[in-house]
N, C-alpha and C positions, 0 to 999 in steps of 0.2 A: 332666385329663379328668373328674374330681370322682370322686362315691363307686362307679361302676362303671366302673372302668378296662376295656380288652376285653384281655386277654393271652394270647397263643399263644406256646405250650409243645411243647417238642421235646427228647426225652429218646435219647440216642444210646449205641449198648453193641453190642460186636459188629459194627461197620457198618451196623444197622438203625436211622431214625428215625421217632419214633411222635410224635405232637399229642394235646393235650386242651388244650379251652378252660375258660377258669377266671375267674372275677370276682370282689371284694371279698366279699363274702357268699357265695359258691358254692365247693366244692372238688370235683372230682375228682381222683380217684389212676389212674397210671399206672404199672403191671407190665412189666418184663421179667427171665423166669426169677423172680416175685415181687419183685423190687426195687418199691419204692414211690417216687416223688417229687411232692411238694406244694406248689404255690403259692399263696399267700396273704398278702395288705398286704404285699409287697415283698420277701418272706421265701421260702427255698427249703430244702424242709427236704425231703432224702433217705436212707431206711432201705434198706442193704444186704442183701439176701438174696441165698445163694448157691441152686443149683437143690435143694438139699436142704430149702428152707426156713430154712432156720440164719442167722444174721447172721455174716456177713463182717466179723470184727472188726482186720484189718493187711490191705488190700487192697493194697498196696505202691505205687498210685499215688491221687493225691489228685481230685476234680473239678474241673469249670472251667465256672460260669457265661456263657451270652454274652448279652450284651441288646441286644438290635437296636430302633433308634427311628426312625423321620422325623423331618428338622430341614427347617422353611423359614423361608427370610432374599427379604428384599429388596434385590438387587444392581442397581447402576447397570449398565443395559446397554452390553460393550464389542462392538459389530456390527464387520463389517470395511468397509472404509472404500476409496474409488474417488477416482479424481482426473480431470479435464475442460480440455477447452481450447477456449474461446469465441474466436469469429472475427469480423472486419465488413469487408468486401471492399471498401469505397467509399473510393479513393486518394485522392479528392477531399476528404474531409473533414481540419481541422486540427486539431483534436482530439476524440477517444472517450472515453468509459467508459462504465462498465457496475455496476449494480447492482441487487442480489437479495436472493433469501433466504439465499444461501450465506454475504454478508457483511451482515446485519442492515439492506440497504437502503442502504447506504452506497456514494455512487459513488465510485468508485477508477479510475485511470489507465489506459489499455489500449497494449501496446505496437507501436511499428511495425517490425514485422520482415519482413525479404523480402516487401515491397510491400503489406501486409496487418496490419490491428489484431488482436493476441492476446492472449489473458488466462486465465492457469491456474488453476482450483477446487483444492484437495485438499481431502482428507477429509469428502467427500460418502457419504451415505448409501446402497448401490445401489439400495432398495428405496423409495425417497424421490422426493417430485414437486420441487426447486425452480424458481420462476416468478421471472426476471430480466430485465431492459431495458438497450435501450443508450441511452447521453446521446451526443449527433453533435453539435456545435456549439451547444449552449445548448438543442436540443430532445430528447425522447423519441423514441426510434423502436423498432419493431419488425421484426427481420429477415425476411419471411413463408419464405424460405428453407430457414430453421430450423425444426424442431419450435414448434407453435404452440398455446398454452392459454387457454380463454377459460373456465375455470369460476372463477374468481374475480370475484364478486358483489358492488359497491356500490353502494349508494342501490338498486335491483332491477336493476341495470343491469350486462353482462357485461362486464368489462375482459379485454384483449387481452393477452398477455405471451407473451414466448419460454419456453420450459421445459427444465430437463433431467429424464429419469426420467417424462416423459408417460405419463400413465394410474395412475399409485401415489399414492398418499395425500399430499399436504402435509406436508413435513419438519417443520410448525409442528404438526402433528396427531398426528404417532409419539412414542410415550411413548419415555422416556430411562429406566426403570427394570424388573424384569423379574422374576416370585416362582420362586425357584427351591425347587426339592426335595434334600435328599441323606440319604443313609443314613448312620448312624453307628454302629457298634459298638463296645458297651465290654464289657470281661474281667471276673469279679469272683472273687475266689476262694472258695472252702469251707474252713470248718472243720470239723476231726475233733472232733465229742464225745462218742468212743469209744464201744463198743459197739454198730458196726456202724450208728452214726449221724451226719449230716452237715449242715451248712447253712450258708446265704449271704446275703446282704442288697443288695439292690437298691434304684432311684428307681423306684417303680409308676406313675408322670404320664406321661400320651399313651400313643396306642396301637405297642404294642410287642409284638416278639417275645423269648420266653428260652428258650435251648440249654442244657440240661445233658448236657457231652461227657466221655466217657472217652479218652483216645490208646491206650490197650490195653483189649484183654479184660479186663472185670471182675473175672472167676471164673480165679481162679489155681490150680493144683495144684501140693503141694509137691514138689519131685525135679524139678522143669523150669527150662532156664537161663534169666534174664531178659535182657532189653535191656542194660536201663541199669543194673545190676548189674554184668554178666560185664566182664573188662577185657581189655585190649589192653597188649604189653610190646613191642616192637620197639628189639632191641641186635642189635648184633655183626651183621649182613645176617641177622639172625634173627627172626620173628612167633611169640610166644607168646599164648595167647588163655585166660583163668582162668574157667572157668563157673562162676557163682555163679548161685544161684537167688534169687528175689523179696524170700527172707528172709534175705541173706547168706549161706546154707549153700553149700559147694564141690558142685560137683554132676561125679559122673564119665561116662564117655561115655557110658553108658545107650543107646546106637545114637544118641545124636544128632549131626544134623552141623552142624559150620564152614564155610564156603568162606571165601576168600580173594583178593584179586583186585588188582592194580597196574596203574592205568589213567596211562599218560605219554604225554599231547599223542595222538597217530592209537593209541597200542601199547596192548594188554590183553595182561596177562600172569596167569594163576590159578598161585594156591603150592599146594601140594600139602602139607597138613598131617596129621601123626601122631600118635600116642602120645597125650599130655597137650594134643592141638589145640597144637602147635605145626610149623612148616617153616621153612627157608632159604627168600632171596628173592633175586633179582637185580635190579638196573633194568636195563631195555633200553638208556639211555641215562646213564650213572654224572654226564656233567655237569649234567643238567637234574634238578629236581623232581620228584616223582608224590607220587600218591596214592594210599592204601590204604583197600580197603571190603571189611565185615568181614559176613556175613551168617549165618544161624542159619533152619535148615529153608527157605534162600531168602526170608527178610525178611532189611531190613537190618536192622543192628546199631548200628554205631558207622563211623566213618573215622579216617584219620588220617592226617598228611602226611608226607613223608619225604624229605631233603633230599637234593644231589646227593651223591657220593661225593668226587668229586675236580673243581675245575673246568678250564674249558678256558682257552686262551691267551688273555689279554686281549687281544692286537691293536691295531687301530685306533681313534682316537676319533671318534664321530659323535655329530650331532644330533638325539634323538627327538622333540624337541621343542625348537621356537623361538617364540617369541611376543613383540612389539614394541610396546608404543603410545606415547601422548604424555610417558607419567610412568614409564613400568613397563616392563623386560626381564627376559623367564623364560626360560631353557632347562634341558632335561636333557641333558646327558652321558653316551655310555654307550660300551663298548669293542664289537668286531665281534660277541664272544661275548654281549652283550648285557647284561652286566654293568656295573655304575655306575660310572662315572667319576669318584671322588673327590678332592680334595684337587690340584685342578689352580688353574693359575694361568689366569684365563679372563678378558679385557678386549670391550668392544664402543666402535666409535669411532663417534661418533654424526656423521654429517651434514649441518649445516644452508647455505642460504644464508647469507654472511659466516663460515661456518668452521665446524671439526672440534671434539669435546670426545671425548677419551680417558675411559671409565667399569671401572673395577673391578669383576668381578661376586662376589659372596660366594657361599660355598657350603653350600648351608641343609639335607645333608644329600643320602643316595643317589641323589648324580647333580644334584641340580638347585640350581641357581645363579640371583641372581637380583640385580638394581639399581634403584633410581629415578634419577631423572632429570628436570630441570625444562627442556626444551626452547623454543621461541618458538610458539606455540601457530597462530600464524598461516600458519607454513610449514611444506610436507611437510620430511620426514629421511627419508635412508637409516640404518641400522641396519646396521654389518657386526659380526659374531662373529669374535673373533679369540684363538686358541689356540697358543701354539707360536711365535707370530711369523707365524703362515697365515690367513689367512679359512675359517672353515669354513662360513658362512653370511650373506645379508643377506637385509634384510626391509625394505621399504618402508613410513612410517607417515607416515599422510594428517593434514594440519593439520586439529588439532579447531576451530579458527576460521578458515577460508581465508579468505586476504584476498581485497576484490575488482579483478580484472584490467580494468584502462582500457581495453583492447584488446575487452572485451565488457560496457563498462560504459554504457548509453544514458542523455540526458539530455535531456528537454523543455523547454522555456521558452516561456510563456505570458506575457502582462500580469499575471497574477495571480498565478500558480505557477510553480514549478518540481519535476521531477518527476526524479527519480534513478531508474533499475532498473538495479541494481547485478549483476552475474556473478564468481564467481568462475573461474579459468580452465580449469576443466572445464564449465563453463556453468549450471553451480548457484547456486542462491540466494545473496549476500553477506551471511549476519543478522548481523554483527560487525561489520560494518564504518563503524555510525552517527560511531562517536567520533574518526573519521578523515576523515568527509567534511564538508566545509562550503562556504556559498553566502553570496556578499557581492553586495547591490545596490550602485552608487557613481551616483548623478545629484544634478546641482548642486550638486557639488562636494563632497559629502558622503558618506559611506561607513557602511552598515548590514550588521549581518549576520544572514543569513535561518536562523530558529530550522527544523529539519530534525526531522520526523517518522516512525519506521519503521511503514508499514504490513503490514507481513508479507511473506513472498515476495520479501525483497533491496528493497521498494520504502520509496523512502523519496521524501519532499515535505513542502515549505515553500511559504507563503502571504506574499505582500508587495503593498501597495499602492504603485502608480507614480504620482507627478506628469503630468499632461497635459502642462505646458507644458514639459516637459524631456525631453532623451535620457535613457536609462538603461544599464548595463550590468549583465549578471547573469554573475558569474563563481564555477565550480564547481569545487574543489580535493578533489582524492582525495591521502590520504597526499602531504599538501603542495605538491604538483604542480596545475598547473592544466591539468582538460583539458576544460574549454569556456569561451568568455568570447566572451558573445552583445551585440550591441547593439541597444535597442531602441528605435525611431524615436516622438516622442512623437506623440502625438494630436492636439495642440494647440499644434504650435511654434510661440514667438515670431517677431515681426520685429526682423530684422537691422534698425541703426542704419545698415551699409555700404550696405545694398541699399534703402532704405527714401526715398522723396522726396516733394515736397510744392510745388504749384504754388496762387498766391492770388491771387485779384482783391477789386474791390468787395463787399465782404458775404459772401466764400464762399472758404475751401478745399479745397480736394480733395488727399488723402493717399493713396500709393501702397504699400503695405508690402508688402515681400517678406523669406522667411525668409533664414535664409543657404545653403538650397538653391536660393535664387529661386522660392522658388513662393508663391503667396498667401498670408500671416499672417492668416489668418479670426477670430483671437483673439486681437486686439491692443487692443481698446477701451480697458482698466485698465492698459495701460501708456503708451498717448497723451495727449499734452495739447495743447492748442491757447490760446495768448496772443495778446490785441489790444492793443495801443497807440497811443491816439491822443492827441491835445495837451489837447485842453478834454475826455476821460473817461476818460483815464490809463486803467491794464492792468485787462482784465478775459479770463475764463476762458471758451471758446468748447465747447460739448457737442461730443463727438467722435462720430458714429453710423458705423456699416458698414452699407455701400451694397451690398457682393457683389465677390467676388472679389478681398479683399487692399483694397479701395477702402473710403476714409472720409472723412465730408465734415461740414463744420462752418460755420454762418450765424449772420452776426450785423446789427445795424442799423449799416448805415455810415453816416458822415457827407460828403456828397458835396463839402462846402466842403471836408472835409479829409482829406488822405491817415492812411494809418497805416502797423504793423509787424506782422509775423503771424511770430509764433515757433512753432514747434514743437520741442516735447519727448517726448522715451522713456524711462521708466524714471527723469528726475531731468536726463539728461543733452540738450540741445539740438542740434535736426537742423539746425539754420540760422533765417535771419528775413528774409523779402521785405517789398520794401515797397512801398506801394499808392497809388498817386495820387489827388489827389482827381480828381470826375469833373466838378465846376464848382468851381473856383475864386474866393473868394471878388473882386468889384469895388472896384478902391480908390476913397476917397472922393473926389466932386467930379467924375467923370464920371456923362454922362448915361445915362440909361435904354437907348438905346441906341448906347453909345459902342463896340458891338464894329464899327463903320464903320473898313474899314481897319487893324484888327487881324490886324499880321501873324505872331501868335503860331503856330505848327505845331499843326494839329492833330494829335488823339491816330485814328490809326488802324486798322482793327481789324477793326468791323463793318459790314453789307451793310444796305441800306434792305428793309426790310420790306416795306412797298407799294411799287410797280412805278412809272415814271416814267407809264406810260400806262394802271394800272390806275386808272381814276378812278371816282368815286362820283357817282352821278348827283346828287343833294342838295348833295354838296360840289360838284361844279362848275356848278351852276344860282347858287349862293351868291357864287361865288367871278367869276363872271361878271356877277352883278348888283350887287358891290361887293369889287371886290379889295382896296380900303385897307383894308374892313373884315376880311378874312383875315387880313390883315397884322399890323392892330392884335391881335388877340385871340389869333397865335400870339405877336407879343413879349411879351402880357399872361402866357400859358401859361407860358412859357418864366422867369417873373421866378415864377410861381405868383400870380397877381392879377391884377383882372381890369383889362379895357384902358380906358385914360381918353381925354379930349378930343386929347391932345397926341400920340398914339400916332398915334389919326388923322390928324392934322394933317398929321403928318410923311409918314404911306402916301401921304396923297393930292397932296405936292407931290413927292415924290421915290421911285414906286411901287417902279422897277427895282434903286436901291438897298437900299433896305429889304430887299426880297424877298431879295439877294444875303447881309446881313447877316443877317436872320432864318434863314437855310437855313445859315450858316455856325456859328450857335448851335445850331442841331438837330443838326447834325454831330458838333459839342464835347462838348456835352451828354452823345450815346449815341455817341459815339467812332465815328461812321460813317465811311466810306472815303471820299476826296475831297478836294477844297483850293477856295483863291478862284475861282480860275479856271475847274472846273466848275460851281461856284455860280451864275458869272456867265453863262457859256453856259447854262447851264437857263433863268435869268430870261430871258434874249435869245432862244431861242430857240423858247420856249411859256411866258410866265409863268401863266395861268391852268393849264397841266400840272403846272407845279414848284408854284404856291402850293398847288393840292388832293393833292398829294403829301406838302405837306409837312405840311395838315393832318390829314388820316389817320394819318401816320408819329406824330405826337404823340397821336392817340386810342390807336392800337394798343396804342403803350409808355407807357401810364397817365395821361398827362397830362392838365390841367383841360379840359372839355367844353366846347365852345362853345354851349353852349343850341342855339336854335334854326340857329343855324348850320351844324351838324354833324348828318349821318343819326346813325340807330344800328350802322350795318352796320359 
């Protein structure tokens, strides 16, 4: 406080207390009956006067400084503490959580219990706002249900949040520290340096109080008995009491009196003392204790205790005390009269699941006995006391780490996670139980094990990334056991090779994949392959695309003089190989341009004519009307891919009906239409200008060379 400390002073004598304020530089003195006391720089300096003025130089008892100060500290505040249980009622959702301020923003698991998502807070603040959200399937939601706070401000903008503790300050806002106050008093003692002079020494820093106390009257007279002088003899059921005065002198009865008093449990008994302050005493009760108070003008004096006479029958043994835990057994011992049970032989059998352990108890002294013991810390025990060959007692002791019970132990399985809330079988949190439980992924054929994380509150979860194109299994073992093993359907199953087919033509297949559920393989591309083979461009690699639905199809340039092979493969291994005809056939040499006269090779059949036998084209049949040979010529010309010469015609024109039958019987071959000679020939016979502009349409339509001016555009 520097050089003017402020110190209050209180000087007490007789039961009266007097104050004077005093400072480094400043003294007053305070009087009683002329006594003086001084403080100054830390120093307490008192001169004894008796009422005569005189110094009191053997006062017979000494003084006692007290100095009283404020101390403040800053203490971490420990407030008392509340616990919550958050709910989300939508059955419909496949997985919750929730996070807050309670847990730093961190979303955590929510559990499904009796139809409904729950999740328990502790040690929440009461006086505290916290603002928390549920996560519902991958989104944010707000329950409106629930208490609702919208004073949290981003960018200027109010965001929405669930609360607990609405309307109280933000638990991010409450200091965690707190200045306290407290009083402290220290004793100091005085010295005597004599002649009726005294003093004491103190720390004068901070503002403070100093008592200077007597426990008696100052002011002694000689010839009077003292307190703590006079003595106390109790022999023989006898109380002698010695009056001695302040200065050791014997002091005789002068009219003063003793009392005497024996106070046993409810009994008061007063002795009746004579002569030299001496009497006989009896106890009320010879086997029990009392006590004895000795008084002087009705103040006390002194006490003193006074043991039984005789005891009573030790009797039976009982337990005043039992006490059990995981490592430690106490009891006391005592007989009915209530006296200590020593020196007995006393065992406790301890009970666990898989067996008993017999324990010794030592005896540490009146009555009480005691053991350790290293138990299975996971299971409860019974506790029986046993004496005599009897039980005199059991005690129940709860495992300091209960294990947790399957029977109330829940387990999620997500694609991503897996989530454990683990119970022990009072339905309490499992926190021990991490180094017991583990989670193994097994797909394609391969086996991992999922690293497990305790979040607090028995919850424990692990994080695993799953293959699309594979099953998975996630199986969860508690103390060795397995009690879930979930399978989970992949995202992106392959096709099955069993289920999987594949039909080819000219330039194109079409692949049908199914998984080995049968259902569409939508993700099969990187494991298909498509092979051609043909004679004059040996094997080449054919793109595979997906069309929709399990369907994939793949084109290539065929070569219509010649057939090929169309392999497909999955994964390395071959679905089969069809094979593809050519769709013309190459001419052997030395036959004429049009040597298919009479050609009774089988047509390939299949497909339907495109244009109609009677849908005809006005241009084509104006054409085909004003020179049929020349139809003729320019469709065998098409048909070869070149154009029609002198001798094409030649031939229309001395043998129309034939031609016409051969020409249509090449348009057939060609595009595998439906048909044989014999329709052929009935069409020419029976409208050849119907069949010729039939058939050269049917040649525009399916791409073939143009006849100039002979063919419309339609």
């Amino acid at each position: 406080m520097g050089a003017r400390a402020l110190v209050l002073v209180s000087f007490v004598t007789a039961g009266i207390i007097y104050y004077v304020h005093t400072s480094q530089t400043e003294q007053r003195q305070l009087s009683t009956v002329n006594s003086v006391v001084t403080i100054k720089n830390g120093r307490v300096d008192i001169q004894a006067v008796d009422e005569s003025n005189e110094l009191v130089t053997d006062g017979g008892e000494t003084f006692v400084v007290y100095v009283t100060r404020m101390n403040y500290a800053i203490e971490d505040a420990v407030p008392e503490t509340i616990s919550y249980t958050l709910y989300w009622r939508d059955l419909d959702a496949t997985e919750v959580m929730v996070a807050g301020a309670f847990n730093e923003w961190k979303r955590e698991p929510m559990s499904k219990v009796d139809g409904q998502w729950t999740y328990s807070v502790y040690g929440l603040r009461p006086n505290a706002l916290y603002r928390f959200k549920y996560f519902v399937d991958g989104q944010w939601r707000v329950d409106h249900e629930q208490p609702v706070d919208n004073t949290e401000m981003i960018e200027g903008q109010p965001i929405e949040n669930n609360a607990i503790g609405l309307g109280n300050p933000p638990i991010e806002e409450i200091a965690e520290e707190r200045e306290t106050q407290t009083l402290r008093v220290t004793e100091h003692s005085i010295i005597d340096d004599q002649d009726g002079k005294y003093h004491g020494e103190f720390d004068p820093s901070g503002a403070i109080t100093v008592s200077v106390r007597l426990s008696r009257p100052f002011h002694l007279r000689h010839g009077e008995p003292f307190a703590s002088t006079s003595q106390v003899d109790i022999k023989n059921d006898e109380i002698r009491i010695q009056s001695i005065d302040a200065f050791g002198k014997s002091v005789d009865r002068g009219g003063h009196t003793f009392t005497a008093q024996i106070f046993q449990e409810s009994s008061t008994v007063d002795i009746l003392l004579t002569g030299y302050y001496s009497g006989p005493y009896q106890l009320p009760d010879p086997t029990r204790p009392a006590t004895l108070v000795i008084k002087f003008n009705g103040q006390y004096v002194t006490y003193a205790s006074i043991a039984p006479s005789r005891s009573k029958p030790k009797g039976t043994i009982h337990s005043s005390y039992f006490h059990a835990s995981a490592s430690h057994i106490l009891v006391n011992l005592v007989y009915s009269n209530d006296l200590p049970a020593c020196d007995e032989s006393v065992y406790a059998k301890v009970l666990q699941e898989g067996g008993a352990d017999w324990i010794n108890l030592s005896h540490q002294g009146g009555g009480a006995y005691s053991a350790h013991w290293n138990g299975d810390e996971e299971r409860d025990a019974m506790v029986e006391l046993w004496l005599n060959e009897s039980i005199l007692s059991t005690q129940k002791v709860d495992a300091t780490r209960p294990r947790a019970a399957v029977e109330r132990t829940e387990v999620n399985v997500t694609r991503h996670s897996v989530t454990v809330t683990a119970r022990t079988s009072r339905g309490s949190p499992a926190l021990y139980c991490g180094n017991h439980l583990s989670v193994e992924k097994r797909q394609d054929r391969a086996t991992e094990r999922v690293n497990l994380h305790h979040h607090g509150n028995g919850i424990y979860r692990g994080d695993y990334t799953l293959h699309p194109l594979y099953d998975a299994v996630i199986e969860v073992k508690l103390y060795g056991d397995v009690i879930l093993s979930e399978r989970l359907k992949a995202v992106q199953p392959p096709a099955s090779r069993q289920r999987t087919t594949f039909v080819a033509s000219a330039g194109h297949v079409r692949i049908s994949a199914r998984t080995a559920d049968d259902q569409p393989a939508l993700h099969s591309e990187e494991v298909l392959e498509a092979r051609v083979t043909q004679k004059n461009r040996g094997t080449m690699n054919v793109q595979i695309r997906h069309v929709g639905s399990g369907s994939y199809e793949g084109e290539w340039m065929h070569d219509e003089e010649e057939g090929c092979e169309v392999e497909i493969m999955m994964e390395g291994v071959s679905l089969g190989v069809r094979r593809v005809e050519a769709l013309r056939p190459k001419q052997p040499l030395g036959l004429s341009k049009l040597s298919g006269i009479g050609d009774r090779t089988p047509l390939i059949e299949g497909n339907d004519w495109i244009v109609s036998f009677c849908g005809c084209d006005l241009g084509v049949c104006l054409t085909t009307l004003y020179c049929l040979p020349c139809q003729l010529a320019y469709q065998n010309g098409n048909l070869e891919e070149r154009d029609c010469d002198f001798c094409d015609c030649l031939l229309a024109m001395c043998c129309p009906c034939i031609c016409g039958c051969v020409v249509r019987g090449r348009i057939r071959q060609k595009y595998g239409i439906k048909g044989g000679a014999a329709s052929d020939c009935l069409s020419q016979l029976c409208c050849p200008l119907c069949a010729t502009a039939q058939q050269t349409r049917e040649l525009h339509v399916r791409g073939g060379r143009p006849s100039g001016l002979f063919m419309s555009e339609s």
